[in-house]
N, C-alpha and C positions, 0 to 999 in steps of 0.2 A: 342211768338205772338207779334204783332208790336201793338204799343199803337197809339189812336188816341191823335189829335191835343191836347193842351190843352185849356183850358176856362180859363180865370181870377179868381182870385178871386173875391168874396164878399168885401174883404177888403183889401185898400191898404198903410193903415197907417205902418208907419216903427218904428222900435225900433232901437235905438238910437246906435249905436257897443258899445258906452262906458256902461257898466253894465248888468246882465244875465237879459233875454228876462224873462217876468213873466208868462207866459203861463206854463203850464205844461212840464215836462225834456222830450225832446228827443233826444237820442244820439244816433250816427250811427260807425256802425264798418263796410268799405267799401273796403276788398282788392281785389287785382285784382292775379286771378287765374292762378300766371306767376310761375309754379317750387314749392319744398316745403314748407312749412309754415316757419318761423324762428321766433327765441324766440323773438326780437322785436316787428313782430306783436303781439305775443302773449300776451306783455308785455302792448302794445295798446288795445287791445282787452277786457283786465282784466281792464285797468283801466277804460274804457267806460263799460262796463259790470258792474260792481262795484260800479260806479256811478251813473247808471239809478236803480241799483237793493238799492242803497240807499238813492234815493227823490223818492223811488216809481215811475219814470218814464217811458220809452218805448226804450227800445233797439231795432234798426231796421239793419238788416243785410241786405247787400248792396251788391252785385256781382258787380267788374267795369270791364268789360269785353270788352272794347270795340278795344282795341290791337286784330289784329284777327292773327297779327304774332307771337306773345307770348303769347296767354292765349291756355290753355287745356281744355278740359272736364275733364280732367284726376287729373289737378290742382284744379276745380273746386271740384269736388271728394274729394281728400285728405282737403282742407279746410270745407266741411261741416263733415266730419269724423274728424278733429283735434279740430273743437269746438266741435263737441259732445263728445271727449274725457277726453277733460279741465274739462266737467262737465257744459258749457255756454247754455243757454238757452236764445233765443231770442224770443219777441213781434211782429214783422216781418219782410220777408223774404221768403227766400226758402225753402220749407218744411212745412213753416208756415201760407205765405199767408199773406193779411191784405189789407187795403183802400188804399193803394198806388201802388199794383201790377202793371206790372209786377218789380220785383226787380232783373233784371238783364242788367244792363245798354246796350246787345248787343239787348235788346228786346223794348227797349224805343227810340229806333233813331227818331222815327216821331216827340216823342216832341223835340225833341236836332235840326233838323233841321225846327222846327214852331217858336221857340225861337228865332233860328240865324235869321229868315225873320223878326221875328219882333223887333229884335234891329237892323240892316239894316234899314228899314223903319223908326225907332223913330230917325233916325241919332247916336245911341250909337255905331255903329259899320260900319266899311268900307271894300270897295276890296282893297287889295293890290293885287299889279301886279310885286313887286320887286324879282328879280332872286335873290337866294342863293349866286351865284358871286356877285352879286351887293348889297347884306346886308354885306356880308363878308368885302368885299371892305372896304365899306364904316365905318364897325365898326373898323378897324385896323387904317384909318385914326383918325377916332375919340381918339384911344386909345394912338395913337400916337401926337395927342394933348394934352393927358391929360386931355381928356373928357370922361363923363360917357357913354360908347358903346352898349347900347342897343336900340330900334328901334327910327330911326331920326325921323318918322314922315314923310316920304316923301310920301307916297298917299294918308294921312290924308285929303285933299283938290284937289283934281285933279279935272280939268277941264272935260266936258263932251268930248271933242274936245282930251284929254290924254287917256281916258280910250277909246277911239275907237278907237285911235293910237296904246295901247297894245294890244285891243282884235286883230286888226288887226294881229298885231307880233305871233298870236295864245296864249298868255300866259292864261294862267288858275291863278286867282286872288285865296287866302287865304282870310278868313274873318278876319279882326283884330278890335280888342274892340279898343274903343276911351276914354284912360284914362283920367278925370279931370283935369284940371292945377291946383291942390290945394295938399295942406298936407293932409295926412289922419294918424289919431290917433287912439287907439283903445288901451282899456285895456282887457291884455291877464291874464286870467285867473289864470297864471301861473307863469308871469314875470313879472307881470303891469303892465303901461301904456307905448307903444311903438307907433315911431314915423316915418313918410316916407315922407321923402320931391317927387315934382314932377319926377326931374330927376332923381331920382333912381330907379322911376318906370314908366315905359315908356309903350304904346301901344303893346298890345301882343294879338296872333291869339286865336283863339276858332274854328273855321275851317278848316280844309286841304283843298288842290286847288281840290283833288277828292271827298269834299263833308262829306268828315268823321272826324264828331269832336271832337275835342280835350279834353283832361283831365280838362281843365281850362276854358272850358266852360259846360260840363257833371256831373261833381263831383258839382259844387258850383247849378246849377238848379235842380240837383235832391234831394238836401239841402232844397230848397226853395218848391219843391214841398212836399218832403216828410216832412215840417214846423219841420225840424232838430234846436233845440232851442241852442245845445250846439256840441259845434263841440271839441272835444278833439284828437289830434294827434302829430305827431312827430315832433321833431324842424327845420327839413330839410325841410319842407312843409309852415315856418314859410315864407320866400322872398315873396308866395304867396297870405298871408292875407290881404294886403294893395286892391292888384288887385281883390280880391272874393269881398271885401266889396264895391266897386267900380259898381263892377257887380251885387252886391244884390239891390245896387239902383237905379241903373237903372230898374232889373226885380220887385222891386217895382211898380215903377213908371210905368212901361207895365202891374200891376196888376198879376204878376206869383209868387212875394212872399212876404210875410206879414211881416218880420223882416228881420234884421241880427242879424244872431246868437252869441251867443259868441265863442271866440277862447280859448283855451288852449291849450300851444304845449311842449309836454311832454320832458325831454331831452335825448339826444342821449345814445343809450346803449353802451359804449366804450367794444372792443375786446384787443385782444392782443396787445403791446408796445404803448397803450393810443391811437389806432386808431378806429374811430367810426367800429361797427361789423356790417359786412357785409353779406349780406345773403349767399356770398359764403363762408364766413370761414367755418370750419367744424364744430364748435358748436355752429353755429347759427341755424343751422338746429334743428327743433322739432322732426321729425322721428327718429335723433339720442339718442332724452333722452326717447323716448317711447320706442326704440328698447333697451337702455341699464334699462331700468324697474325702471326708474323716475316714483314718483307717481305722478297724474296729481297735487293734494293738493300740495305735497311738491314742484314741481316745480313752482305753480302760488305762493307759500308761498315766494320763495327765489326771483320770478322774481316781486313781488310788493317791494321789498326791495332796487329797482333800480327807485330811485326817489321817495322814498313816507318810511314811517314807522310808526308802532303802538303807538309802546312808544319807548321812548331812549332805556329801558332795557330790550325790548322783542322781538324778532328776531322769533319766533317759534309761530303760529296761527292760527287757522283758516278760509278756505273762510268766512265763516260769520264772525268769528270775526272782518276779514279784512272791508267786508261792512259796517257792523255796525260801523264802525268808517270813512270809506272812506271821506275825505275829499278835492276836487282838489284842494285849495286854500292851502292845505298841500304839494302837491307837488315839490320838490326842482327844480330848472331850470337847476343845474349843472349836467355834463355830470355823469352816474354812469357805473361804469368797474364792466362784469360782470368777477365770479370768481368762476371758478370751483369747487374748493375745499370747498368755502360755500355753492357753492349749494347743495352740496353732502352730508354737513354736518347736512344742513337741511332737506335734503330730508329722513336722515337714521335717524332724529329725529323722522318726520313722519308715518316710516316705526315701529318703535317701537311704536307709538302712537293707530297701530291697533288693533283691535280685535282678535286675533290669528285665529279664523274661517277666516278672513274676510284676515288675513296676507296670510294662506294656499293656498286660491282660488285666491290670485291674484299674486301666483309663479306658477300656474298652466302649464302657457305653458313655462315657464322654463325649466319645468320637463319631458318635453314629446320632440320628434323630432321637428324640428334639434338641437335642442338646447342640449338634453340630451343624454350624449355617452353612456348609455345601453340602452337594447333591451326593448321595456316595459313592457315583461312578469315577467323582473327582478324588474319592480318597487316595492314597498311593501307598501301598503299605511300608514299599522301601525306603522310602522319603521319611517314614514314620519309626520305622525301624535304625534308622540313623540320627535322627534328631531325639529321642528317647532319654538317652543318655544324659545330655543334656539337658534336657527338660526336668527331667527327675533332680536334678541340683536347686530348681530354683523352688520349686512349688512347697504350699504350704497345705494344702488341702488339692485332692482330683481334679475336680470339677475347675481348674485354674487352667487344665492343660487345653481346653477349649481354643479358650483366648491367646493361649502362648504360641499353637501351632495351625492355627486358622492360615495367614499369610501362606503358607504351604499348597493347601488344596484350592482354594479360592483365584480366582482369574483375578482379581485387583485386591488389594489391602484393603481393609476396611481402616481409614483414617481417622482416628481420633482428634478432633478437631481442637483440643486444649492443647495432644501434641504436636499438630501439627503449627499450630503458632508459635511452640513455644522453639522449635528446632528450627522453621525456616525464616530466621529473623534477616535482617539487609545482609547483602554477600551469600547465604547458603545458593543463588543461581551458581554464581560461579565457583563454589568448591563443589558444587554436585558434578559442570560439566570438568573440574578438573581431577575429581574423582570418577567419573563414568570413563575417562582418557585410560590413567592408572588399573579401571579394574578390567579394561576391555586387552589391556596388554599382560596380563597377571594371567599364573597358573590357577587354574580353576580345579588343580586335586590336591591345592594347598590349600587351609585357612589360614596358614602362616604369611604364605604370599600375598592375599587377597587383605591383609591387616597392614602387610608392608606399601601393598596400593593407597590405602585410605591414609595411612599415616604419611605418605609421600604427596599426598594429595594437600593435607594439613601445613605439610613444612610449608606448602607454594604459596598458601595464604597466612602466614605466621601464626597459625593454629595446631595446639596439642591435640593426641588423638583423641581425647575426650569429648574437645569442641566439634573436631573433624567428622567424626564418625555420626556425631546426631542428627543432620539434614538424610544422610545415607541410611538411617537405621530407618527414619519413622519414612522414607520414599517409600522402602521394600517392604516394610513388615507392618506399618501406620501407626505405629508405638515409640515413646522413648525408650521404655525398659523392656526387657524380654528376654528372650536365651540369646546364646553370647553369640553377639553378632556374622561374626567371619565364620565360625563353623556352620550359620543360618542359611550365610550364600551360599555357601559351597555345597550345600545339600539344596539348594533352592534350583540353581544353576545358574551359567552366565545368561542364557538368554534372556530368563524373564527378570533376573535380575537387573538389567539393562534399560528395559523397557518398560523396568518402574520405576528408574532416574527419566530416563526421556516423559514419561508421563507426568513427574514433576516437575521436572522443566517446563514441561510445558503449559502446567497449573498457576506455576509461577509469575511465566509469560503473562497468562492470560489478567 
């Protein structure tokens, strides 16, 4: 639905940029609906999330939708489905509602273009009529002075007698904000106090010539309206703080917003060879740790660890634990490299931290198509409900349990062919047939037993169980490594146990 004009406020007193506004927290988490989620956002999302969820204040979720060439429905979609899977809950939003609706910025244009009329009017904003040739132009000259090349300023002042001379030419004018000739300072939340002289921050549009505006004048008003007290986001967004604060006081001073809020801009998540990660790398993507059975915990665990930490010597927590301590003034400003192998480390800490009911039901769809190469009349669920346990000590991500408990439901092992040369070197015939002796005579409601077979088997050919047991592991199961062997059998049973030594024997044979 299209929003009407807006009214001023009640009040127009401003809060000062240097220190957080006193009012009550409001933080917003505002992406815009372009392709899959990536762990960046996520990584933004937790720490506004975290932060309003520990002053007690109001998380408002923010659709910027106003790209009509790159934003989906579909995008849209997957972002309200990847925070409801994180486990994030917002105060409003979509879905939720609240005194600022509507909350999606392709639905709010009528204020975006009541705003642009009325900083036009108070003089904080102008038409430019300059062609792209002729900004272009003119910044290479500048660059080639050794001058700062961002906009000269050139329709800043036009005569009434110029601009009927462009409208003449047909040009379609951009609206451009009229930055102050002064320093602007501001302490970031994050960094400290940072400083912007005039000419490095020059007059910039909020307009397009067809009327549709821009991010840098959309994102900072719907701040103002929705009285966002704290603005938390990425470093890359940081060139833009000088120019929001710029424009907050002027929509001050027009009565559209009561403060400027404070900044904190969190640091970049570095990817591979120390290059900031990009939402096209391949794991930057979120659907990729959902689809390989990242828990939401253990991934928000490993991705708050990129800029922020509990204590020096605790690495492993919980979302609450995490809130309960979140502190933005804790956050480092240096870049952090994310790193696979810890996240994975933590996330399989996680994955042992569950409830084993609670482990079982969320390998669920693991276990069934496409995921699982038997039929699922072969599944067995008590077979499943007893190896579980086990299962849950080794993995490092879900989607692992596939491969660990396949041997189970399947009529023959699928044989990994690198294991299987590496286990049945000269001699594994005869400890297989002097292990199949051993386990065929072995209590089968023992794993204790059924270890005392294999390693009785070992002493006969003056092999440790270590040696002993890998011709016997990869016959049954087609793996060197995997869940802990003897508690495998015994849940497998003697039969078919049996008659996947005889089937390697007889592979061997052949």
């Amino acid at each position: 639905m299209a929003s009407a004009p807006l009214a001023p406020h009640s009040s127009s007193s401003a809060t000062p940029e240097r220190g957080a506004p006193e009012s009550p927290v409001r933080v917003r988490f505002c992406p815009s609906p372009t392709g899959n989620p990536h762990v960046g956002l996520v990584r933004t999302a937790l720490f506004n999330w975290a932060f309003a969820r520990r002053q007690q204040g109001t998380l408002v979720f923010r659709i910027e939708d106003t790209d009509a060439a790159r934003d989906s429905e579909e995008s849209y979609r997957q972002l309200l489905d990847a925070m409801r899977w994180l486990g994030f809950d917002w105060d409003e939003g979509p879905e939720v509602g609240g005194p600022h609706a509507p909350y999606r910025q392709s639905q709010r244009m009528d204020l975006y273009a009541d705003v642009a009329r009325r900083l036009l009017e108070a003089g904080h904003a102008y038409h430019c009529y300059c062609s792209q040739e002729e900004l272009d132009s003119r910044r290479e000259a500048a660059r080639a002075a050794g001058k700062p090349s961002g906009y000269d300023g050139h329709c800043r002042d036009l005569s009434a007698e110029q601009v009927q001379e462009y409208e003449a030419q047909g040009r379609a004018p951009i609206v451009r904000f009229r930055m102050p000739d002064e320093t602007i300072s501001f302490d970031d939340l994050v960094r400290g106090e940072l400083t912007f002289t005039p000419e490095n921050v020059p007059d910039f549009g909020i307009v397009r010539a067809n009327g549709a505006p821009l991010y840098t004048l959309v994102n900072p008003v719907d701040d103002a309206l929705m009285e966002i007290t704290h603005v938390l986001r990425g470093e890359d967004l940081l060139s833009s703080t000088p120019r929001q604060i710029a424009l907050y006081r002027a929509l001050i001073e027009l009565g559209v917003a009561r403060q400027i809020p404070a900044f904190g801009h969190l640091p970049y998540v570095m990817g591979e060879g120390n290059k900031k990660l990009s939402k096209r790398d391949p794991q930057a993507s979120l659907n990729l740790y959902r689809e390989r059975g990242f828990l939401p915990e253990g991934l928000l665990n490993y991705l708050s660890l990129l800029g922020w930490s509990l204590s020096a010597d605790q690495d492993v927590f919980s979302v609450e634990e995490m809130v309960a301590a979140f502190d933005i003034a804790d956050v480092n400003p240096n870049p952090a490299r994310f790193d696979l192998k810890k996240c994975e480390a933590i996330n399989a800490d996680h994955i042992r931290m569950l409830d084993v009911k609670d482990f079982t039901e969320r390998c669920a769809p693991w276990l069934k198509a496409p995921f699982a190469p038997w039929a699922p009349e072969d599944f067995d669920e008590a077979k499943w409900e007893a190896v579980a346990p086990h299962a849950q000590t080794r993995l490092k991500v879900l989607s692992e349990i596939t491969d660990n408990v396949d041997f189970l439901f399947l009529a023959e092992p699928v044989h990994d062919e690198a294991s299987w040369t590496k286990a049945m070197k000269e001699g594994a015939d005869a400890l297989l047939r002097t292990a199949r002796e051993k386990l065929e005579a072995a209590d089968w409601t023992s794993a204790e037993s059924l270890k005392e077979a294999v390693l009785a088997a070992g002493e006969a050919h003056d092999l440790k169980l270590g040696k002993a047991q890998a011709p016997v592991r990869v016959a049954v199961t087609g793996r060197t490594v995997g869940l802990p062997l003897f508690e495998s059998l015994e849940i497998l049973g003697q039969d078919a146990t049996l008659a996947r030594i005889d089937a390697a024997l007889a592979r061997l044979a052949a």
